[in-house]
N, CA, C, O and CB atoms as a CASP TS submission, in Angstrom:
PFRMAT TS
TARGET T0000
AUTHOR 0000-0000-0000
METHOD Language model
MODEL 1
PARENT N/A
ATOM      1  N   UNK     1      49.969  50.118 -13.413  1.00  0.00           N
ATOM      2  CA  UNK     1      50.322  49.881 -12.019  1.00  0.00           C
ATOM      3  C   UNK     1      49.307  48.947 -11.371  1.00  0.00           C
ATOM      4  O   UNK     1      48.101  48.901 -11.615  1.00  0.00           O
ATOM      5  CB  UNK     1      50.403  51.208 -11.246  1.00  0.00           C
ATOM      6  N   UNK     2      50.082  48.124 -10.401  1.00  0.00           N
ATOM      7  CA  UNK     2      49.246  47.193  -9.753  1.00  0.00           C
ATOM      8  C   UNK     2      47.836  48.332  -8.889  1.00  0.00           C
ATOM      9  O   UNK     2      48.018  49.421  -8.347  1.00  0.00           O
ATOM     10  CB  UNK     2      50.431  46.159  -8.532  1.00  0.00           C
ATOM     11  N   UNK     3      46.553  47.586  -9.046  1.00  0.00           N
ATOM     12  CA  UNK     3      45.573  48.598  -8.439  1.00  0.00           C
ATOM     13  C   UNK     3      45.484  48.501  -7.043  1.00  0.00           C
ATOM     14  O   UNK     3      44.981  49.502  -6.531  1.00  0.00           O
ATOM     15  CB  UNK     3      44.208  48.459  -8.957  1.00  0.00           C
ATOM     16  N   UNK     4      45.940  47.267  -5.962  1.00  0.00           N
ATOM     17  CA  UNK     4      46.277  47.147  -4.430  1.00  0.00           C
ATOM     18  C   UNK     4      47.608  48.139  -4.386  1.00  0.00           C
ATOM     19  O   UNK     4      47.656  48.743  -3.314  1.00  0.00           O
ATOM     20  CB  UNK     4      46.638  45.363  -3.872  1.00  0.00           C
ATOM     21  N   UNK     5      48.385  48.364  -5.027  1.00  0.00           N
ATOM     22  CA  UNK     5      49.416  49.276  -4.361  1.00  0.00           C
ATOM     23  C   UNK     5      49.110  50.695  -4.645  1.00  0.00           C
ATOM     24  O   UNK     5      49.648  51.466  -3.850  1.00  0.00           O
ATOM     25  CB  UNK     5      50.869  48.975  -4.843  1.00  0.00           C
ATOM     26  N   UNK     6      48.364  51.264  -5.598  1.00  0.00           N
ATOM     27  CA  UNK     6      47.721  52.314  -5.254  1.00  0.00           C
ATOM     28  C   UNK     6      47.005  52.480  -4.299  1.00  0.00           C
ATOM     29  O   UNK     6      47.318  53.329  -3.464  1.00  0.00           O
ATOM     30  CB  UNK     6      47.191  52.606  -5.951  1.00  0.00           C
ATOM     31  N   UNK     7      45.677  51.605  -4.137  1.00  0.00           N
ATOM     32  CA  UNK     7      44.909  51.596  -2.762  1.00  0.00           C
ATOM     33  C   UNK     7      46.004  51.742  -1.334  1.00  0.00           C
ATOM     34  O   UNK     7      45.794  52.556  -0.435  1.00  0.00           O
ATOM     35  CB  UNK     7      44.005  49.996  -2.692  1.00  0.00           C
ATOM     36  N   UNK     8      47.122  50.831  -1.354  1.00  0.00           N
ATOM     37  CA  UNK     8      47.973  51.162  -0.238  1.00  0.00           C
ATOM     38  C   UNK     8      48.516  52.568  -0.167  1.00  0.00           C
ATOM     39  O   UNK     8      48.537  53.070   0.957  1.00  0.00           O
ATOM     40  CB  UNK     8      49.063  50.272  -0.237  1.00  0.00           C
ATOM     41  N   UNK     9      48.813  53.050  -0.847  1.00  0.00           N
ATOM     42  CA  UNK     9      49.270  54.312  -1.146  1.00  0.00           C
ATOM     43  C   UNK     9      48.556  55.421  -0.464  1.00  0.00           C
ATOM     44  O   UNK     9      48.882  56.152   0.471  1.00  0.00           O
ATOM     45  CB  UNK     9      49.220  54.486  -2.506  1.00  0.00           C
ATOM     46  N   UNK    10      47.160  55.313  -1.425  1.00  0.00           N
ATOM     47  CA  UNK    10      46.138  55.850  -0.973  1.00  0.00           C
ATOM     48  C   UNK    10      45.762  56.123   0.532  1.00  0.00           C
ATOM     49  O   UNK    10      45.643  57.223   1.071  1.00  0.00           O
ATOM     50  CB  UNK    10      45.361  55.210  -1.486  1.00  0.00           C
ATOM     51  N   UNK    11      45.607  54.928   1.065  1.00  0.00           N
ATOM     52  CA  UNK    11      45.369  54.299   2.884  1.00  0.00           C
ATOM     53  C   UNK    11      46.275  55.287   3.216  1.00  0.00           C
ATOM     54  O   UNK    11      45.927  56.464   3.316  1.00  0.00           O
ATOM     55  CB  UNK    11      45.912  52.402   3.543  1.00  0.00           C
ATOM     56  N   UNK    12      47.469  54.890   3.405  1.00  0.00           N
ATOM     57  CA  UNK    12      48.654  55.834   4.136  1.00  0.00           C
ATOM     58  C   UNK    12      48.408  57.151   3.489  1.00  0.00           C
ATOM     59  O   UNK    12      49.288  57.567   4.243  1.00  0.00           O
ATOM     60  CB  UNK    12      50.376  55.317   3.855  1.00  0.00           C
ATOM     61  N   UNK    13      48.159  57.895   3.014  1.00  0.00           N
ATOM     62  CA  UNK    13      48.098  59.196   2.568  1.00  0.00           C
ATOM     63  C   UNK    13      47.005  59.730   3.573  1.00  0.00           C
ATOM     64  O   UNK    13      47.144  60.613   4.420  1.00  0.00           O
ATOM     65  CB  UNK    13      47.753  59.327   0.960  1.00  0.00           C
ATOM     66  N   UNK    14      45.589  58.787   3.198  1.00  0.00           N
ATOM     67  CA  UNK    14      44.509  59.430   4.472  1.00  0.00           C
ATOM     68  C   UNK    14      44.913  59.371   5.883  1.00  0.00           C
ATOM     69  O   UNK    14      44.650  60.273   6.679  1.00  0.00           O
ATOM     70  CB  UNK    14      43.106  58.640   4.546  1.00  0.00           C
ATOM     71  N   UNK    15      45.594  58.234   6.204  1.00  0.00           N
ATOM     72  CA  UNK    15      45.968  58.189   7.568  1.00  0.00           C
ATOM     73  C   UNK    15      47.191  59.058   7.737  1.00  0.00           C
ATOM     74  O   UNK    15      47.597  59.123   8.897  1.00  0.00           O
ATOM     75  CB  UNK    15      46.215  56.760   8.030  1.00  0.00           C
ATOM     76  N   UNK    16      47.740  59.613   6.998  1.00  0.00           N
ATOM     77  CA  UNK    16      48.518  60.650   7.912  1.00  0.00           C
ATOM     78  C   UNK    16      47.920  62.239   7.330  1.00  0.00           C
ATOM     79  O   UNK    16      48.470  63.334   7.443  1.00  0.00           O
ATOM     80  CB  UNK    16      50.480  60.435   7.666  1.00  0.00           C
ATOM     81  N   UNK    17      46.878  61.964   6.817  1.00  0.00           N
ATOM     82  CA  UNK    17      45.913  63.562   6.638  1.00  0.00           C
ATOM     83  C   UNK    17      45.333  63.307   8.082  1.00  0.00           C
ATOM     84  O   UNK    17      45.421  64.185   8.941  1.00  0.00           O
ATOM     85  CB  UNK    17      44.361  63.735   5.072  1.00  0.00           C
ATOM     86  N   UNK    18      44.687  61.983   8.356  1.00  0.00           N
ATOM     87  CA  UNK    18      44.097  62.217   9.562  1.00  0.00           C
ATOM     88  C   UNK    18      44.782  62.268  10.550  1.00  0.00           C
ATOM     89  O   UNK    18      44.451  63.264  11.192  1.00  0.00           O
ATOM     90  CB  UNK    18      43.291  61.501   9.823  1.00  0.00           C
ATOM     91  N   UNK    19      45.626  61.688  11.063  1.00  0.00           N
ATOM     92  CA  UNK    19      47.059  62.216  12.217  1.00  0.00           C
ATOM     93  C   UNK    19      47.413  63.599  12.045  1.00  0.00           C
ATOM     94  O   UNK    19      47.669  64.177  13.101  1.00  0.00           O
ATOM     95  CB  UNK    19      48.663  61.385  11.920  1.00  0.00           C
ATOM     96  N   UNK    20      47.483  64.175  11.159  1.00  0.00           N
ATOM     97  CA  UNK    20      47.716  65.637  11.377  1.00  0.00           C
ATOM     98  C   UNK    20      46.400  66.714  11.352  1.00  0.00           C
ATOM     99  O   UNK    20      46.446  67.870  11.772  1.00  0.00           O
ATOM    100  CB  UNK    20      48.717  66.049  10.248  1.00  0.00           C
ATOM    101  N   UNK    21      45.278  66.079  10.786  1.00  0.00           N
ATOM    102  CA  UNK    21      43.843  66.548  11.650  1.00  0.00           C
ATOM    103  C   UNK    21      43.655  66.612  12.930  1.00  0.00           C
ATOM    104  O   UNK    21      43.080  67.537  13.504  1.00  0.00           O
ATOM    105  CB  UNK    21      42.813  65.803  11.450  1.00  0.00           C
ATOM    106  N   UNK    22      44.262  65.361  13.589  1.00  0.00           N
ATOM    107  CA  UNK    22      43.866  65.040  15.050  1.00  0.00           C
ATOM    108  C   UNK    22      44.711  65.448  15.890  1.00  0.00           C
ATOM    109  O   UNK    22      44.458  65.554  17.090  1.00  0.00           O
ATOM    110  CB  UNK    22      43.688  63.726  15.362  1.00  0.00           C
ATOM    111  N   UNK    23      46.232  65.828  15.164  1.00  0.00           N
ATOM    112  CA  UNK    23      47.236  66.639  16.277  1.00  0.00           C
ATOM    113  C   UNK    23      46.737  68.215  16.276  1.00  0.00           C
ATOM    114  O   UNK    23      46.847  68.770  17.370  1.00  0.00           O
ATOM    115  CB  UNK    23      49.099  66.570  15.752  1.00  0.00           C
ATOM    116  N   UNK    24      46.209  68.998  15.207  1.00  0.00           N
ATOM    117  CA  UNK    24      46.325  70.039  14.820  1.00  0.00           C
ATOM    118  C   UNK    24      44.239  70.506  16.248  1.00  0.00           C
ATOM    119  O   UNK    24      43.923  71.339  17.097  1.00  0.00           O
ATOM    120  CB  UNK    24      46.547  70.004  12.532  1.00  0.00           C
ATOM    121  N   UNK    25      43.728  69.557  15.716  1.00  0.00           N
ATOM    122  CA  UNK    25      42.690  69.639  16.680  1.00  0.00           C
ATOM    123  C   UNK    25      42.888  69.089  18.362  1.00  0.00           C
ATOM    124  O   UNK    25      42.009  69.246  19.210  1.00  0.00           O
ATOM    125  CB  UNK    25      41.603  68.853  15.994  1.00  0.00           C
ATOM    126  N   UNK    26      43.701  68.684  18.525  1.00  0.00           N
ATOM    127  CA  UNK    26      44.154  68.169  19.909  1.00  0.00           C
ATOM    128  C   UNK    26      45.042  69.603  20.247  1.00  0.00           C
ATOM    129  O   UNK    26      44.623  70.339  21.141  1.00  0.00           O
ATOM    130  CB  UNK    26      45.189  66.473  19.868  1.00  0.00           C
ATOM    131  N   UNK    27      46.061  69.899  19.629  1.00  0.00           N
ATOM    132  CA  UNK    27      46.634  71.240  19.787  1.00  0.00           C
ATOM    133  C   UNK    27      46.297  72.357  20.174  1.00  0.00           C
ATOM    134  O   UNK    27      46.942  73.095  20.918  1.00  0.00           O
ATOM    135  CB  UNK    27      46.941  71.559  19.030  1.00  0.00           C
ATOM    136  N   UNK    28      44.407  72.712  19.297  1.00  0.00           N
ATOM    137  CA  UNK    28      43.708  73.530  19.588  1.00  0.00           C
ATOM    138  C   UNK    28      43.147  73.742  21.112  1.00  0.00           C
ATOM    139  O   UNK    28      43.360  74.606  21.962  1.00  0.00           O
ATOM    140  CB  UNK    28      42.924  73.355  18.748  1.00  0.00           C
ATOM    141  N   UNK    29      42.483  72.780  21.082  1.00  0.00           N
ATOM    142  CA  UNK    29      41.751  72.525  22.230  1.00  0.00           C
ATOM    143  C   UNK    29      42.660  72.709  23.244  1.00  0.00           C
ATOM    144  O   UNK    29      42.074  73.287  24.159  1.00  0.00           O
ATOM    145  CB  UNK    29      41.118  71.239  22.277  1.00  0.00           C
ATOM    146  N   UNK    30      43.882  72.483  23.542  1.00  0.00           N
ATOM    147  CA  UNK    30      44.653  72.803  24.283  1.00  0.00           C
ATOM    148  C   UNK    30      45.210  74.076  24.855  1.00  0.00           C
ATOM    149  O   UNK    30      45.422  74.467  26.003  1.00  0.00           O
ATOM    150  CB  UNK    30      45.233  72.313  23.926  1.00  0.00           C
ATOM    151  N   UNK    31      45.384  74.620  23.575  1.00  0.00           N
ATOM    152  CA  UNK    31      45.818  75.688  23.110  1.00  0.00           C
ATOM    153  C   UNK    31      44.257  76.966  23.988  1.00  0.00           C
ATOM    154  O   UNK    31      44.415  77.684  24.975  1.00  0.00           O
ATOM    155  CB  UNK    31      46.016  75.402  21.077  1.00  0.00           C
ATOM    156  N   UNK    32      43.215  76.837  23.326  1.00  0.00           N
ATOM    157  CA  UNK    32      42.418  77.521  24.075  1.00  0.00           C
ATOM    158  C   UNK    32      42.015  77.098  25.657  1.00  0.00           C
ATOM    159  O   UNK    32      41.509  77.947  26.391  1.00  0.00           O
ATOM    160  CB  UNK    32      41.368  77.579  23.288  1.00  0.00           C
ATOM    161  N   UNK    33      42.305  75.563  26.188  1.00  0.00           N
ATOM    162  CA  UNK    33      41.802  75.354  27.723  1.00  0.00           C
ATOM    163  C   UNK    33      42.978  76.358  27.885  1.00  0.00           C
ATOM    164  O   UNK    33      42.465  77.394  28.308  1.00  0.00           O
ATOM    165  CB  UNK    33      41.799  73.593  28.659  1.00  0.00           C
ATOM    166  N   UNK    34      43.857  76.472  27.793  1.00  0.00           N
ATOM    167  CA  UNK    34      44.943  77.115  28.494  1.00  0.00           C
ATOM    168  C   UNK    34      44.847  78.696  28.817  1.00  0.00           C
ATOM    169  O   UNK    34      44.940  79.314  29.878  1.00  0.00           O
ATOM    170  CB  UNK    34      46.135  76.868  27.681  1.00  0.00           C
ATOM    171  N   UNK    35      44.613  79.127  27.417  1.00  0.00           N
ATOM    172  CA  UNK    35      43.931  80.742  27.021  1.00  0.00           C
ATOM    173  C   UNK    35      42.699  80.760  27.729  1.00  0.00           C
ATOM    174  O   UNK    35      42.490  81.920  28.083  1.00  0.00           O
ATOM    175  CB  UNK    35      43.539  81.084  25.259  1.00  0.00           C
ATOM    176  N   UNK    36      41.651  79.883  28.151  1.00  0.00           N
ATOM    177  CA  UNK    36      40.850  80.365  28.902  1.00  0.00           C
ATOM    178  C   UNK    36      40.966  80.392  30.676  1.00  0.00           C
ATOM    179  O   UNK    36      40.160  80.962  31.411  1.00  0.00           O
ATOM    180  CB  UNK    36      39.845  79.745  28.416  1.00  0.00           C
ATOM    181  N   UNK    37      42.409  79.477  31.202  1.00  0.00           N
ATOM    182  CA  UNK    37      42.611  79.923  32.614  1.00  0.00           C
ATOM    183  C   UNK    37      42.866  78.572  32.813  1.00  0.00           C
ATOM    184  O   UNK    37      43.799  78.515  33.614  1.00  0.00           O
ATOM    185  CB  UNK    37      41.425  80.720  33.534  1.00  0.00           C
ATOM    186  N   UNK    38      42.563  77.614  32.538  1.00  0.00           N
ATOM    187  CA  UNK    38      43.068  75.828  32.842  1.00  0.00           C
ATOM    188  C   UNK    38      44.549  75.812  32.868  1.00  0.00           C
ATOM    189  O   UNK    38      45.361  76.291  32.077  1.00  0.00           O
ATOM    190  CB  UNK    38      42.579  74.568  31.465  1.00  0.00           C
ATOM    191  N   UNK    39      44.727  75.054  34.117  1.00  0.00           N
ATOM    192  CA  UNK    39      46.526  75.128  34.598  1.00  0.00           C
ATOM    193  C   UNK    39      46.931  74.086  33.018  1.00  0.00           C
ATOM    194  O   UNK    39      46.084  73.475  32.366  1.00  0.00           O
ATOM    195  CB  UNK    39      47.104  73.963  36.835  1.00  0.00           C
ATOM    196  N   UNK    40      48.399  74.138  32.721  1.00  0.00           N
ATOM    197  CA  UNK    40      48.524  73.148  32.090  1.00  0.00           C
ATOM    198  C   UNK    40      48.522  71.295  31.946  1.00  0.00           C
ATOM    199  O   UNK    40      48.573  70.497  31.010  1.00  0.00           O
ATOM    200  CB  UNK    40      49.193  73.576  31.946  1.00  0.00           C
ATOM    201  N   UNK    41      48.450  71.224  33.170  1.00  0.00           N
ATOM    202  CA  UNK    41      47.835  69.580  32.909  1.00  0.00           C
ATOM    203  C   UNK    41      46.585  69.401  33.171  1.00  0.00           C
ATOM    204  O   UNK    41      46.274  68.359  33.749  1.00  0.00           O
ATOM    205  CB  UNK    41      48.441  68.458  33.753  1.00  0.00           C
ATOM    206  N   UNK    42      45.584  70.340  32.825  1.00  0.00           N
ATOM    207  CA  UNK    42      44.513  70.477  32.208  1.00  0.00           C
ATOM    208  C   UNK    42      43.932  70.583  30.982  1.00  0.00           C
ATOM    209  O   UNK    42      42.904  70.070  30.541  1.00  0.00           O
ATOM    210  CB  UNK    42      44.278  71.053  32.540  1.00  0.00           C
ATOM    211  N   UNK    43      45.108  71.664  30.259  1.00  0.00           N
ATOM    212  CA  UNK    43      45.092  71.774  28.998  1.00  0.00           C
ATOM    213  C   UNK    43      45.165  70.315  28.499  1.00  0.00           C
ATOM    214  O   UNK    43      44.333  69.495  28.110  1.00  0.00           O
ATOM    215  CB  UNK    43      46.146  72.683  28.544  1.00  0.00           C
ATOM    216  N   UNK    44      46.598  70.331  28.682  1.00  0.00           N
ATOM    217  CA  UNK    44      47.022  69.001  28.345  1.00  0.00           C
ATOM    218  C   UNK    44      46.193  67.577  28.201  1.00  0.00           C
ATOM    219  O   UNK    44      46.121  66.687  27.354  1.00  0.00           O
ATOM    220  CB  UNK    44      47.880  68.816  29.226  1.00  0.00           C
ATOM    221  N   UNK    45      45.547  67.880  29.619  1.00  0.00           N
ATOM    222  CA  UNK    45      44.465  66.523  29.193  1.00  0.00           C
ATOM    223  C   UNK    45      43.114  67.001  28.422  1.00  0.00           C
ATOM    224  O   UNK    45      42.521  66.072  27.873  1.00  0.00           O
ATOM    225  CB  UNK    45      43.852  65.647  30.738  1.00  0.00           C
ATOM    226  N   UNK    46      42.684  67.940  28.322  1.00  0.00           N
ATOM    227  CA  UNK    46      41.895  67.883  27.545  1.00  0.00           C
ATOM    228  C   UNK    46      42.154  68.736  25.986  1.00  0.00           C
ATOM    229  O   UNK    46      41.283  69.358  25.379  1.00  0.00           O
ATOM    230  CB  UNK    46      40.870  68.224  28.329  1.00  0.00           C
ATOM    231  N   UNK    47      43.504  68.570  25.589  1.00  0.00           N
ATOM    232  CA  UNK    47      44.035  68.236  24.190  1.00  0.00           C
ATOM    233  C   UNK    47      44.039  67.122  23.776  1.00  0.00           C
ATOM    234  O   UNK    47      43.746  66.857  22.611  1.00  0.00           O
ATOM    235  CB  UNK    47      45.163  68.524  23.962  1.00  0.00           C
ATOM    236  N   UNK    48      44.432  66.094  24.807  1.00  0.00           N
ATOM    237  CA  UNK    48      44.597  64.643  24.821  1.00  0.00           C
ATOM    238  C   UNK    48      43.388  64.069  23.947  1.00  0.00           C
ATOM    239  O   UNK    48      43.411  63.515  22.848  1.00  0.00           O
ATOM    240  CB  UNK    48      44.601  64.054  26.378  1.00  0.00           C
ATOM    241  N   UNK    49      42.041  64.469  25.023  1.00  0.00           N
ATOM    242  CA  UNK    49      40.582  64.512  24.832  1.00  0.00           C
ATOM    243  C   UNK    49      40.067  64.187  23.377  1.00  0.00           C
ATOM    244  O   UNK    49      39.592  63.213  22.793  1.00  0.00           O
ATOM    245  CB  UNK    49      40.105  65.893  25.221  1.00  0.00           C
ATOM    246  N   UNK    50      40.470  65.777  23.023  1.00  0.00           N
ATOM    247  CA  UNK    50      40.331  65.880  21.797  1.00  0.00           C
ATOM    248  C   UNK    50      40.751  65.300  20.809  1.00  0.00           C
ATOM    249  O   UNK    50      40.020  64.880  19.911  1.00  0.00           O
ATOM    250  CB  UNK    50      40.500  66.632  21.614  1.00  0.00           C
ATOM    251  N   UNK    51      41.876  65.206  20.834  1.00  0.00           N
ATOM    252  CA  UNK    51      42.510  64.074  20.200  1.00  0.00           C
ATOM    253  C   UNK    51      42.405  62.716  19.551  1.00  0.00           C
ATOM    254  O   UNK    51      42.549  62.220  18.434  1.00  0.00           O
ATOM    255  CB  UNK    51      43.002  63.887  20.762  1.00  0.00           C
ATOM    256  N   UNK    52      42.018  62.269  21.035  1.00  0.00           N
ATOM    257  CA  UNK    52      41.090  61.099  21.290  1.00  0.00           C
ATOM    258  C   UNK    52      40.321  61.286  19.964  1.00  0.00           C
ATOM    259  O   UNK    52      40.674  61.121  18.796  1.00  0.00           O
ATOM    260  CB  UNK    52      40.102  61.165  22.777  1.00  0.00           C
ATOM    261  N   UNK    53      38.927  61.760  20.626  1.00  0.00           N
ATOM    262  CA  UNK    53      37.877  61.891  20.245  1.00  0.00           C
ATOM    263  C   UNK    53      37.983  61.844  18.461  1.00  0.00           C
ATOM    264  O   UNK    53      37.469  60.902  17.859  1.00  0.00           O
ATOM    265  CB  UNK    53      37.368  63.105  20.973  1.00  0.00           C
ATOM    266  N   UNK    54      38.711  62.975  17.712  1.00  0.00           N
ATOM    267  CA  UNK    54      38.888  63.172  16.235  1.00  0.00           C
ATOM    268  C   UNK    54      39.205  62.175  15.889  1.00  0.00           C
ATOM    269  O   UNK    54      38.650  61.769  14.868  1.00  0.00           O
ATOM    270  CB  UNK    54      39.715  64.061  15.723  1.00  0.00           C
ATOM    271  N   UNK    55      40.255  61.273  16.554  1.00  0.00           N
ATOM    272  CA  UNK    55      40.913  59.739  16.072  1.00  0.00           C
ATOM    273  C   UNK    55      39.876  58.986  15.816  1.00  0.00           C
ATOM    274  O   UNK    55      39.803  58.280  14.810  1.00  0.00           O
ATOM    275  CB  UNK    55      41.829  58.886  17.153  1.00  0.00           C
ATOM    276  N   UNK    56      38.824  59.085  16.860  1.00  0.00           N
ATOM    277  CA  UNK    56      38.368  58.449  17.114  1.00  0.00           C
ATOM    278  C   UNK    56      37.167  58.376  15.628  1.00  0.00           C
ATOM    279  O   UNK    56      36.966  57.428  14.868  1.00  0.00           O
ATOM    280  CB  UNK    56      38.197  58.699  18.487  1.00  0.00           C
ATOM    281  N   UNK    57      36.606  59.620  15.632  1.00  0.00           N
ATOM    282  CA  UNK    57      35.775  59.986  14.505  1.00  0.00           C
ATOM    283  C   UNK    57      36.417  59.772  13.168  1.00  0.00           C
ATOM    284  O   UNK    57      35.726  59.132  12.374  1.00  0.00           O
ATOM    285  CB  UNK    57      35.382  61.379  14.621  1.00  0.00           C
ATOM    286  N   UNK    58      37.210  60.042  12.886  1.00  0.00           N
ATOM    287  CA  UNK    58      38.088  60.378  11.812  1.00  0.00           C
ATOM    288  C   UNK    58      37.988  58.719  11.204  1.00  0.00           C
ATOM    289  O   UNK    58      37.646  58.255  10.116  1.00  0.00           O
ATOM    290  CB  UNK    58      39.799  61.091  12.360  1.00  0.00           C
ATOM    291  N   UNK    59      38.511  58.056  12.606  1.00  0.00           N
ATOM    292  CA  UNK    59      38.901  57.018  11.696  1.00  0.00           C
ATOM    293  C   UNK    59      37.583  55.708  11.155  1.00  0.00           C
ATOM    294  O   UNK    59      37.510  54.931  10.203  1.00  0.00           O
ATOM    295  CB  UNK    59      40.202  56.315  12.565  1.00  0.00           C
ATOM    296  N   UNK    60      36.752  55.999  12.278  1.00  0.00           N
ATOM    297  CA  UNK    60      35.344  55.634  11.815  1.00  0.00           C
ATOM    298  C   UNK    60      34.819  55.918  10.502  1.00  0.00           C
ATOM    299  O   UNK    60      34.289  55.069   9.787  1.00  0.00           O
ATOM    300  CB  UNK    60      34.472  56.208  12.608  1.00  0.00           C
ATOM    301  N   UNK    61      35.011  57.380  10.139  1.00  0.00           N
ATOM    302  CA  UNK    61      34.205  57.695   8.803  1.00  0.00           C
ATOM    303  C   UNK    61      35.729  57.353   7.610  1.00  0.00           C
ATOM    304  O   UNK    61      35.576  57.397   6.389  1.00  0.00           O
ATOM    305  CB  UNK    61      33.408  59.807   8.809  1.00  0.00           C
ATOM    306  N   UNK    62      36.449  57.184   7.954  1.00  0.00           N
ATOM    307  CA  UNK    62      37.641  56.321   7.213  1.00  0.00           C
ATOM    308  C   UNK    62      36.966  54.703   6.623  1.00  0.00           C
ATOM    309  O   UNK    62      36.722  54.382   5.460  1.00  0.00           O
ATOM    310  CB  UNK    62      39.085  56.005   8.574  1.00  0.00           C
ATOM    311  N   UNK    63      36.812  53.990   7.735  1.00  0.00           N
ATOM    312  CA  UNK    63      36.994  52.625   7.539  1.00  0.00           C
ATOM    313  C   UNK    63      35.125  52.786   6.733  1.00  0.00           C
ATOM    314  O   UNK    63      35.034  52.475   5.545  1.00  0.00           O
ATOM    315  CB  UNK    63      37.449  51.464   9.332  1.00  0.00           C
ATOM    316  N   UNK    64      34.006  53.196   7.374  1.00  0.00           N
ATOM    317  CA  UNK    64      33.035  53.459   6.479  1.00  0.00           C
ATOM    318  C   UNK    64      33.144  53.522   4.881  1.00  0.00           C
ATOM    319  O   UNK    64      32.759  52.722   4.028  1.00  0.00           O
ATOM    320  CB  UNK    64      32.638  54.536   6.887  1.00  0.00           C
ATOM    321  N   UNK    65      33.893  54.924   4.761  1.00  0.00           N
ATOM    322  CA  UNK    65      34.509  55.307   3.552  1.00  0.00           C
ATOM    323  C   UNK    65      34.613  53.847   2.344  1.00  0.00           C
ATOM    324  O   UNK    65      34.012  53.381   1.376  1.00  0.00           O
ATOM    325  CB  UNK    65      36.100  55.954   4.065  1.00  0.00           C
ATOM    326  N   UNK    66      35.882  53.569   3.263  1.00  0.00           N
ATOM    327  CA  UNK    66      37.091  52.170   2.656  1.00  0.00           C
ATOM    328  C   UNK    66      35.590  51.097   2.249  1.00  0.00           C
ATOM    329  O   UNK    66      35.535  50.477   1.187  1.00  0.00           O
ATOM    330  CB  UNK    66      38.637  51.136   4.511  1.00  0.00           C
ATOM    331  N   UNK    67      34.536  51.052   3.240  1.00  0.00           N
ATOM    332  CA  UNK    67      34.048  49.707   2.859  1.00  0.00           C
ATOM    333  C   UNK    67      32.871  50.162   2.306  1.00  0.00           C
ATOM    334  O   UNK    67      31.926  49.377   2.217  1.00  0.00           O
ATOM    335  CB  UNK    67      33.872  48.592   3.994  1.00  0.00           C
ATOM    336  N   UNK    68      32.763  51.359   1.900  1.00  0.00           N
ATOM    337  CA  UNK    68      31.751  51.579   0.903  1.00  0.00           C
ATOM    338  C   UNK    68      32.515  51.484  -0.903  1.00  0.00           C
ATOM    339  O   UNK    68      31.913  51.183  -1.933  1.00  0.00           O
ATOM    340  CB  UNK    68      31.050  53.263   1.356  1.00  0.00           C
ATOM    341  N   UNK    69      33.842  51.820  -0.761  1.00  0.00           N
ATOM    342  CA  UNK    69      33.979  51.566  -1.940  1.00  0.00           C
ATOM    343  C   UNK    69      34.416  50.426  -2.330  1.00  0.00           C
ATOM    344  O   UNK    69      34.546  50.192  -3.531  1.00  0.00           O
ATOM    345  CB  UNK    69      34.546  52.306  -2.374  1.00  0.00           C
TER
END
């Protein structure tokens, strides 16, 4: 097999491990502002937050990753 279409393969596989890292942690965070007394468009934004933020991380130590190997 060509070795770029594995690597593509690969890419899309991490990026939707990390999309469902970053919904599942955006969810949370939500999930508890709410359980601790935050109206819901509080929650909401700071699920958002979180969200953010993991994307944000996630995809940093991604592209690191990619250009170390």
């Amino acid at each position: 097999m060509n070795t770029s279409f594995i690597h593509l393969i690969l890419l899309a596989l991490l990026l939707a491990v990390v999309g469902l890292f970053c919904t599942l942690v955006g969810a949370a965070a939500g999930l508890l502002a709410r359980i601790g007394g935050a109206t819901y468009a509080t929650a909401l934004l700071r699920g958002a937050v979180a969200f953010a933020g993991s994307a944000t991380l996630s995809l940093a130590l991604l592209t690191f990753v990619l250009a170390v190997l």
